[in-house]
GUNU-176720 format. One record per residue: x, y, z of N, C-alpha, C, O in turn. Coordinates in pm, whole numbers, padded with zeros to 5 digits, always signed. Example, Ala and Ser with C-alpha at 12.3 -4.5 7.8 and 13.67 -1.06 7.14 Angstrom:
2
+01319-00569+00780+01230-00450+00780+01320-00330+00780+01424-00332+00846+01285-00225+00708+01367-00106+00714+01290+00003+00787+01341+00114+00804
% end
This chain:
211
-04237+14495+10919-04223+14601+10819-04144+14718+10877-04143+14761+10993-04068+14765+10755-03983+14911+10863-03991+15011+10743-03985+14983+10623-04006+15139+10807-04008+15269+10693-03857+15370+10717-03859+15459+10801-03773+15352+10662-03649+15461+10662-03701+15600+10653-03780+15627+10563-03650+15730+10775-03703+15841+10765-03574+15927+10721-03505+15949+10820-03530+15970+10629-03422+16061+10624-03398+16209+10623-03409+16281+10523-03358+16254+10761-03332+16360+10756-03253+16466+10657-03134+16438+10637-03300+16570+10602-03210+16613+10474-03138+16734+10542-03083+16797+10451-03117+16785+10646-03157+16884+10766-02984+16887+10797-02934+16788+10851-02891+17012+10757-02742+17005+10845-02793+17011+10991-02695+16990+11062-02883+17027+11052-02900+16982+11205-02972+16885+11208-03058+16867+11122-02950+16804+11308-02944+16673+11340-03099+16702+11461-03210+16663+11426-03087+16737+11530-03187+16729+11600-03266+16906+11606-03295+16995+11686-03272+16872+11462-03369+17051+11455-03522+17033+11440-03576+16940+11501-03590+17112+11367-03710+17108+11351-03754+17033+11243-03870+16991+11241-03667+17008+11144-03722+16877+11050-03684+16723+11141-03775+16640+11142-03624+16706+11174-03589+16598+11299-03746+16583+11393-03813+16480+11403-03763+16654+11426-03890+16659+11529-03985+16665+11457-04066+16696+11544-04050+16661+11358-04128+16581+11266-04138+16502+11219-04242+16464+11166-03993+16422+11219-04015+16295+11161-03965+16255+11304-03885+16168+11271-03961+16258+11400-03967+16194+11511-04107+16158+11547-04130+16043+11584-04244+16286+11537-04388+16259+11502-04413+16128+11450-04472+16034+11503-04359+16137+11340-04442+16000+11248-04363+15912+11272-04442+15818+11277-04192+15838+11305-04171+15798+11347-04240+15706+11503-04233+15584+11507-04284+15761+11585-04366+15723+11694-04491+15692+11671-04563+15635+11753-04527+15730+11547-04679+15684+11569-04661+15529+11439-04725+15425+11449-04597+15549+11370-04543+15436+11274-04532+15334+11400-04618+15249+11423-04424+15352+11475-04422+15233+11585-04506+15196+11669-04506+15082+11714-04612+15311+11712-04716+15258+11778-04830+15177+11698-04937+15142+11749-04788+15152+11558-04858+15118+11500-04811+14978+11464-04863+14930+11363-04753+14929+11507-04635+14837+11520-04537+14833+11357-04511+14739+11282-04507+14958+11353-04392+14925+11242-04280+14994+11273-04277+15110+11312-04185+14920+11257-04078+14975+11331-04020+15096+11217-04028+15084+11095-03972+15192+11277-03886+15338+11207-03757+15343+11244-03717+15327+11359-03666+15374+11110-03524+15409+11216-03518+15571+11118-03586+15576+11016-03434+15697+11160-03489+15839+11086-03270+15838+11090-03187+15838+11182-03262+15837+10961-03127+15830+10922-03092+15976+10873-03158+16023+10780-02984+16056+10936-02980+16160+10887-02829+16185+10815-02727+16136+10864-02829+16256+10713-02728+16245+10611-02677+16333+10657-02630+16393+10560-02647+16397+10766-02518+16468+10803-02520+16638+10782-02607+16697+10717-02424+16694+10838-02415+16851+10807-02317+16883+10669-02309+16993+10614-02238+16744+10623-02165+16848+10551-02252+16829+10392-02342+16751+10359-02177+16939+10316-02277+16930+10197-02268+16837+10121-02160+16778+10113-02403+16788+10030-02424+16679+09975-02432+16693+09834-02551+16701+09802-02365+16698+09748-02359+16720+09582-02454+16626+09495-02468+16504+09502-02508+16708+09419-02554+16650+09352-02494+16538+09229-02375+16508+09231-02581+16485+09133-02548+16404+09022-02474+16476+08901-02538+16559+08837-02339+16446+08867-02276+16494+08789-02305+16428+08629-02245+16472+08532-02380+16348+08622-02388+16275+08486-02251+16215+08433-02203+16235+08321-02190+16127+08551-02061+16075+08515-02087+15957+08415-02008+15935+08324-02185+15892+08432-02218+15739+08424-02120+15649+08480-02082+15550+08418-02082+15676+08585-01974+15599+08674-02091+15453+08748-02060+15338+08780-02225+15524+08752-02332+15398+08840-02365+15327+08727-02306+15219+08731-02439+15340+08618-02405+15253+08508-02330+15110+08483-02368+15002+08438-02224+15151+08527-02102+15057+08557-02115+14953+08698-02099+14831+08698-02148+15035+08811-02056+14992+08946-02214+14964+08998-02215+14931+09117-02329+14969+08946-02455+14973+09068-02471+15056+09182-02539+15027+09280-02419+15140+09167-02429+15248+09297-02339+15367+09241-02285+15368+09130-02330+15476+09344-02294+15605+09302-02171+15576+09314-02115+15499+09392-02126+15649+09224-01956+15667+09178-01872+15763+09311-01753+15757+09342-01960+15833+09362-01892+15907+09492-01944+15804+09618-02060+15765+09629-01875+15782+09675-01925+15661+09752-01881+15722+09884-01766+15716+09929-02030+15808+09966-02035+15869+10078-02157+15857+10138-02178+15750+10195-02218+15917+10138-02368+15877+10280-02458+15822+10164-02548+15752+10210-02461+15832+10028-02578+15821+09950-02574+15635+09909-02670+15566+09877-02463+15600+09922-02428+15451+09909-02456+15372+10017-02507+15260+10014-02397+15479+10177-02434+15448+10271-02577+15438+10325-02589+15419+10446-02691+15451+10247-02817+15456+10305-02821+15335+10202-02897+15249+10247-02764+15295+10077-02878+15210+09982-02916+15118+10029-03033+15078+10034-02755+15040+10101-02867+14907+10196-02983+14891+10269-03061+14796+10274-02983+15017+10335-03068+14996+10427-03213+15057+10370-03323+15032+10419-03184+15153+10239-03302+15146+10156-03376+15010+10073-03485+15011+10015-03276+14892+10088-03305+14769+10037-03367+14710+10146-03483+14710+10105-03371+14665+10244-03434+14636+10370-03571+14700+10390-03662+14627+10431-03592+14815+10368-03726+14910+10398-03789+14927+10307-03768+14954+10189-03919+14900+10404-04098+14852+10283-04104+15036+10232-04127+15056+10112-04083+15158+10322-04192+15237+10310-04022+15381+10356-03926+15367+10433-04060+15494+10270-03980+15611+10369-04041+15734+10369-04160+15756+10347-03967+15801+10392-04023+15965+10406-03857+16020+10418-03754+15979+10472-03899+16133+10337-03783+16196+10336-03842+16349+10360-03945+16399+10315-03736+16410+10450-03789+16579+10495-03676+16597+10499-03578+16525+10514-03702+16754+10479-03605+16860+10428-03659+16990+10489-03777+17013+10513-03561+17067+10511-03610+17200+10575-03622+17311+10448-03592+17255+10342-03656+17448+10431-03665+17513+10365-03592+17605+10373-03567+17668+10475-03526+17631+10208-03373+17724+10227-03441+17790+10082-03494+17719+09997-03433+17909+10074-03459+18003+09956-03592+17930+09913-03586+17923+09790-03703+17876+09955-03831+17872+09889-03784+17733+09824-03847+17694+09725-03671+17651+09875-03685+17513+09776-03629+17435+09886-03548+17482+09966-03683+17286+09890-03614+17194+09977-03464+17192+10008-03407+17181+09899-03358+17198+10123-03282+17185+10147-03173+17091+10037-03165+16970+10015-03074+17249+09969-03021+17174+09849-02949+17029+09873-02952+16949+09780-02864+16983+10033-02819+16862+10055-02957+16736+10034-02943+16620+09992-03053+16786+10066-03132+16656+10007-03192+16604+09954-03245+16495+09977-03198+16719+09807-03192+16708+09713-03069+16631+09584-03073+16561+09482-02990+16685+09654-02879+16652+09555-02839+16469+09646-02762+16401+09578-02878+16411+09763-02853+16305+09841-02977+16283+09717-02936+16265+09602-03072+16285+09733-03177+16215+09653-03194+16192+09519-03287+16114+09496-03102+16257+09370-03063+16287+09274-03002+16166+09248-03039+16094+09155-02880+16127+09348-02779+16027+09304-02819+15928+09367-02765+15825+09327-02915+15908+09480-02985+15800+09521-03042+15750+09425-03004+15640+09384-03155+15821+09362-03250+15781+09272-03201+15722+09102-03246+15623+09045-03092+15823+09047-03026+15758+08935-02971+15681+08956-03009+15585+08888-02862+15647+09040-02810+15507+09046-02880+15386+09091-02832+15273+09094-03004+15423+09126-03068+15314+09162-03076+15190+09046-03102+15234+08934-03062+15079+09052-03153+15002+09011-03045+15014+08870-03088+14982+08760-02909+15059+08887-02827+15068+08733-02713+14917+08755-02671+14874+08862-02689+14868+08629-02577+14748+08594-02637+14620+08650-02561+14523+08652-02739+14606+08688-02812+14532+08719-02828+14540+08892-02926+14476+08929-02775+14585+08971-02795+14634+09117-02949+14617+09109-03004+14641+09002-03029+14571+09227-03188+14568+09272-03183+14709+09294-03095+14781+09340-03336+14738+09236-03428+14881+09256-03482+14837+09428-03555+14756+09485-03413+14922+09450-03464+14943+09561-03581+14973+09652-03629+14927+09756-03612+15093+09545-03765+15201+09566-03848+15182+09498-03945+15241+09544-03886+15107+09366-03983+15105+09297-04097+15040+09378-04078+14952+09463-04198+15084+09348-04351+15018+09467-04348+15078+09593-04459+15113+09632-04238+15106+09680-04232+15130+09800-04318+15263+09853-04298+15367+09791-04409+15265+09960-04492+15410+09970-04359+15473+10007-04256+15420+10048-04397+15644+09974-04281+15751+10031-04353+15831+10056-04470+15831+10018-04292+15937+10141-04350+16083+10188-04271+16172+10162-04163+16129+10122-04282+16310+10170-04242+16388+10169-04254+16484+10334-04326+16441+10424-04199+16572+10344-04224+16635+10484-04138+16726+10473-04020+16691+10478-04174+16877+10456-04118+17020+10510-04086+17092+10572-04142+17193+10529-04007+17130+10685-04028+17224+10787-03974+17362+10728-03888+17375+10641-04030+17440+10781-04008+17632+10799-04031+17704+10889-04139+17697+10948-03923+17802+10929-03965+17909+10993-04088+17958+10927-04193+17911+10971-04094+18035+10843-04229+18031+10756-04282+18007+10667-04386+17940+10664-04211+18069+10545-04325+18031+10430-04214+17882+10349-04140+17792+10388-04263+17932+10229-04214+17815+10094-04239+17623+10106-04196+17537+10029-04315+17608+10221-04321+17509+10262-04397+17379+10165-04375+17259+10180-04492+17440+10062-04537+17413+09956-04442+17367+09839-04441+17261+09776-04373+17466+09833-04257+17475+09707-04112+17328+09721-04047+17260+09642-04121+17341+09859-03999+17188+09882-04090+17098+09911-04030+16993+09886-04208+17066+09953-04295+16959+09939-04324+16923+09767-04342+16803+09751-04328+16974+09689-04344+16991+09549-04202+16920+09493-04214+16818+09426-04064+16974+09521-03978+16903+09504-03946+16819+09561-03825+16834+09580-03991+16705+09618-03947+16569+09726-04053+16501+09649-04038+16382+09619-04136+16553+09623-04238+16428+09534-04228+16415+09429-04244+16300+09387-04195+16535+09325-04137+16471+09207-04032+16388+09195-03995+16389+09077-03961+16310+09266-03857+16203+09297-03966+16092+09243-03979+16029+09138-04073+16105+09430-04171+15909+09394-04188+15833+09254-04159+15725+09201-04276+16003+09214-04393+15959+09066-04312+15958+08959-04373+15956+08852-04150+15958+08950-04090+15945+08823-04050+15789+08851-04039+15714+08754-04025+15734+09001-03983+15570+09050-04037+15497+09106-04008+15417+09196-04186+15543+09013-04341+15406+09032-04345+15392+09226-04342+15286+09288-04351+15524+09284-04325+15493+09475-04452+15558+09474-04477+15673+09437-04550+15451+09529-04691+15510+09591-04700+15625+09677-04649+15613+09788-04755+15732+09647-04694+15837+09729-04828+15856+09859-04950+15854+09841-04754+15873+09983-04855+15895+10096-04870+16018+10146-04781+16098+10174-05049+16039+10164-05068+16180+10204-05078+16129+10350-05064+16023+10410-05116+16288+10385-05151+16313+10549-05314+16337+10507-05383+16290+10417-05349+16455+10644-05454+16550+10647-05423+16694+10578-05504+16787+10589-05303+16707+10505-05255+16842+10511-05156+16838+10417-05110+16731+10377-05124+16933+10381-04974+16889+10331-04884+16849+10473-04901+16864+10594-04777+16788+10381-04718+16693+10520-04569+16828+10567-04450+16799+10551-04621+16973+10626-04560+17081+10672-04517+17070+10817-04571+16979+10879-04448+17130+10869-04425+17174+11055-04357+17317+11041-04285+17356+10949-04400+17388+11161-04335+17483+11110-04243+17559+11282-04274+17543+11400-04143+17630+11226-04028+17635+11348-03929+17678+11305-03901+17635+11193-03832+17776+11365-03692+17792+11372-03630+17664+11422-03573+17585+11347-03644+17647+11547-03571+17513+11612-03686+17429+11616-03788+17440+11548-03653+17322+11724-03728+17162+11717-03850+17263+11883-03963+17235+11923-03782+17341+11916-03870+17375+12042-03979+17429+11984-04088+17377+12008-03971+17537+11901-04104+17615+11831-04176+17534+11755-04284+17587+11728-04160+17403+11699-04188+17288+11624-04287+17235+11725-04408+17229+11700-04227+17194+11851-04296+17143+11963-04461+17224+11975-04560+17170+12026-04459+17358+11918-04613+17456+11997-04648+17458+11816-04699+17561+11772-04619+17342+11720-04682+17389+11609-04768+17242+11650-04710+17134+11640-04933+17251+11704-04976+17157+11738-05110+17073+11629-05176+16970+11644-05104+17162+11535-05139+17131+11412-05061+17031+11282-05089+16936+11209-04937+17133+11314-04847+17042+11238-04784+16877+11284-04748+16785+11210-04786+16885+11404-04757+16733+11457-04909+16644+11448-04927+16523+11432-04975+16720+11460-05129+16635+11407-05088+16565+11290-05075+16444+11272-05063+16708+11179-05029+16639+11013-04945+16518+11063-04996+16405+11054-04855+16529+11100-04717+16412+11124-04751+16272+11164-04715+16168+11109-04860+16295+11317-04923+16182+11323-05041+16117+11256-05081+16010+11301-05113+16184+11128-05210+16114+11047-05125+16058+10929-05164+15966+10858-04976+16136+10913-04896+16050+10813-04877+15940+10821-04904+15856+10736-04816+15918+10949-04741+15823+11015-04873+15659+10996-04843+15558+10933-05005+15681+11067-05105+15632+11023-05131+15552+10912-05143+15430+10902-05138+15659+10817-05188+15665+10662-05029+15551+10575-05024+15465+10487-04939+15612+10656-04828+15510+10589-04844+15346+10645-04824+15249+10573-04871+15341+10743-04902+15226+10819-04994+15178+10755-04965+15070+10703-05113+15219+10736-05259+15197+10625-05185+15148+10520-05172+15027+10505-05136+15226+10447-05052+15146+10284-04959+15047+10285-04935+14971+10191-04905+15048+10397-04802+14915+10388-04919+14785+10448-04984+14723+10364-04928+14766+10545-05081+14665+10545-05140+14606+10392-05139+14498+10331-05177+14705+10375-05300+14723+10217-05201+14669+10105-05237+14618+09999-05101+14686+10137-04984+14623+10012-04936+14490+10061-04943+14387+09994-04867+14501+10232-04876+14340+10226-05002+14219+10213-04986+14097+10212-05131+14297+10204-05258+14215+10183-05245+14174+10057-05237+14057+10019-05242+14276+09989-05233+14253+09829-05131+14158+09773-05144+14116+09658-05039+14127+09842-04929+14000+09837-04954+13898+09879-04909+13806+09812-05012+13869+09970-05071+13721+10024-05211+13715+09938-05244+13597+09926-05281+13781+09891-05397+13744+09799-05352+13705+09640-05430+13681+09549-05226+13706+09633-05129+13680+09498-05131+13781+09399-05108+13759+09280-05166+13922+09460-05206+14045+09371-05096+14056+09279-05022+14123+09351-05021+14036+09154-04878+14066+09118-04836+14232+09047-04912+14296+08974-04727+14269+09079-04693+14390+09050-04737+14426+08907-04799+14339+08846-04709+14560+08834-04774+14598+08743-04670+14537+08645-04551+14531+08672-04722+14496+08538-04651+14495+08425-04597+14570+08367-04659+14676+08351-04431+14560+08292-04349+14696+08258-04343+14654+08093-04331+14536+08059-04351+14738+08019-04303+14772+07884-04175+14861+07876-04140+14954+07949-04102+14795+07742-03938+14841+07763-03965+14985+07741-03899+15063+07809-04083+15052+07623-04106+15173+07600-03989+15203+07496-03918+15123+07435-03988+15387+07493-03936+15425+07408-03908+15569+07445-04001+15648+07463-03730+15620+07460-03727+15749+07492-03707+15858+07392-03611+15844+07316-03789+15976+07378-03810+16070+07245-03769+16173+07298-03831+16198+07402-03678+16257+07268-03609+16389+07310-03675+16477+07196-03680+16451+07076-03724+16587+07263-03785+16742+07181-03722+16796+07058-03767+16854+06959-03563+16744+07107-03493+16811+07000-03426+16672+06926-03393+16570+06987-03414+16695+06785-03371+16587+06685-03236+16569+06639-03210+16480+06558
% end
């Protein structure tokens, strides 16, 4: 089993990095392997409502967000962290996660994420750490992704990855994630060898407010 960790972070080895390096290590000591993919410094745009994926199965801008889908096809379980910029998750990984998530699973392309556990994970110098944990999870529960807690909200807190290092609470949170994700992927591959089958879908029906 492997869980993709994606850094949403223009630094590469900052203080959201060193949290998911946390759960990363304890995922593997748990024997599941982690690889923590980070989408880069330059900025990441969001979904323009081209319907260009519609068409093609993947995003119509074809840059790091295409570049992760494979390897989001390969992986049981992820976590995605983001640092905190104005009281809201880091706008690059947000807008990486926007066009991840709509093009998913469009023109007949495989869903990638549906069922799969996900996390969320925040870092801050200080506050709003609540407020971008809040936006990384409304992603899961709109794409049926079992969502995994910690002990805590899943926070670290730091300017750099060094002050991250003396938040010794917050790498606690990191390593009961790391755990708890390990716990759900188990508990799901059990549920597959006992012939448990996925939930049943109805085509449904979409109703807009306005007529």
């Amino acid at each position: 089993m492997k869980v993709m960790l994606v850094n949403g972070s223009p630094h590469k080895a900052g203080s959201t990095n060193r949290a998911l390096e946390e759960v990363a290590r304890t995922l593997e000591a748990e024997g599941i392997e982690a690889e923590i993919f980070w989408i880069g410094a330059r900025p990441v745009g969001g979904c323009v409502a081209c319907g260009g994926c519609a068409k093609l199965g993947r995003c119509a801008f074809d840059d790091v967000v295409n570049e992760f889908r494979p390897k989001a096809a390969e992986a049981d379980g992820f976590v995605f962290g983001a640092p905190v910029h104005y009281a809201h998750a880091a706008a690059s990984l947000l807008g990486f996660m926007d066009r991840l998530f709509y093009s998913n699973g469009r023109a007949g392309a495989p869903n990638v994420l549906v069922y799969k556990p996900a996390a969320a994970v925040a870092s801050a110098r200080r506050g709003g750490t609540t407020s971008a944990f809040d936006d990384i999870n409304k992603f899961f529960t709109i794409a049926q992704m079992p969502v995994v807690s910690s002990r805590y909200w899943n926070n670290v807190h730091g300017n750099v990855a060094e002050e991250t290092e003396q938040d010794a609470e917050g790498l606690w949170t990191m390593r009961q994630l790391g755990r708890n994700m390990a716990w759900m992927l188990r508990c799901l591959e059990a549920g597959r060898a006992a012939g448990v089958p996925l939930p049943k879908q109805e085509a449904g029906q979409t109703t807009n407010f306005i007529r």
